[in-house]
N, C-alpha and C positions, 0 to 999 in steps of 0.2 A: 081354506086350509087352516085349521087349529094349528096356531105356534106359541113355544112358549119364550119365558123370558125370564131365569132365574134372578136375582135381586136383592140387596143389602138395602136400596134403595124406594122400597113402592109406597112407601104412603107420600113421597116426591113425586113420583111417575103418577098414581093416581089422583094429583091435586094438579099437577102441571106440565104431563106429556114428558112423552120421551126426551132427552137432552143427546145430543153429539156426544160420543165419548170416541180417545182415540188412543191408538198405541202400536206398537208392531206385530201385537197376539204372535206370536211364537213364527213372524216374518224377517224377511229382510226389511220391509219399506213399513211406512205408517200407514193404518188405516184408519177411515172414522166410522161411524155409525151404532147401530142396535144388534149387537148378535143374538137371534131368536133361532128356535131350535126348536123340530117335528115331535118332539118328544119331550114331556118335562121331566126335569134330571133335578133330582133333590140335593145334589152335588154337583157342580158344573165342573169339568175336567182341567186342573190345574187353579182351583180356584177355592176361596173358604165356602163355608156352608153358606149358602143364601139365607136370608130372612123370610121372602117370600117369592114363589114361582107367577107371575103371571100370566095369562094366557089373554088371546087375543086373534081373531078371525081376520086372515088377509087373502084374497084370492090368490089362487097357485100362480096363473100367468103374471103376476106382479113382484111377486118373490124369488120367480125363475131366475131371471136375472142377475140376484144376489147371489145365489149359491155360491156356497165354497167346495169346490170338489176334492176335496182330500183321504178319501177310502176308507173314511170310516162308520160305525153302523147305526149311523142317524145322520140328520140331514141341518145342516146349517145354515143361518143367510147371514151377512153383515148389509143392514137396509139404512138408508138416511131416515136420520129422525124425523127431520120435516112429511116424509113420505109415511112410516109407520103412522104417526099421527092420525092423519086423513081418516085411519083407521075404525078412529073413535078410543075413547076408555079402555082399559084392558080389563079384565078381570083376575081377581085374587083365586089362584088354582091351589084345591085342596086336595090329597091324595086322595082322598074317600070318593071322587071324579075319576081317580082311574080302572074300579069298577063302575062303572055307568055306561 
């Protein structure tokens, strides 16, 4: 499954893997992990413009798990970075990839 990974962050991510990050994202409790997302959004919802969208290839039965089900019209995971990882490198997604 193609996911992406909007980012202020990727020439970090690309030299040295995904890192833990944590917060309440708009909960009662803290969470930790990578929010990646079915869809790359050039503006991530509540958040500044990214520098760059990464994308990155994770099997579906592996991300299942993650899901956040919250009704709205894309699909989101919160994954442990150690797990993303394993993944491999991500790559730097360019819009001109969304015809292709």
């Amino acid at each position: 499954m193609k996911l992406y990974h909007p980012t202020k962050h990727g020439a970090a991510i690309l030299r040295d893997g995904f890192g833990e990050t944590s917060g309440t994202y708009l909960t009662e409790t803290d969470n930790s992990g990578v929010w990646l997302f079915d869809q790359p959004f050039e503006q991530r919802p509540g958040d500044d413009d990214p520098d760059v969208i990464l994308e990155l290839e994770i099997p579906e039965a592996v991300v299942a798990p993650f899901e956040w089900h919250v009704g709205l019209p894309y699909r989101e995971f919160l994954m442990p970075a150690a797990l993303v990882n394993l993944y491999g490198t991500p790559r730097v997604w360019q819009s001109s990839d969304r015809s292709a």
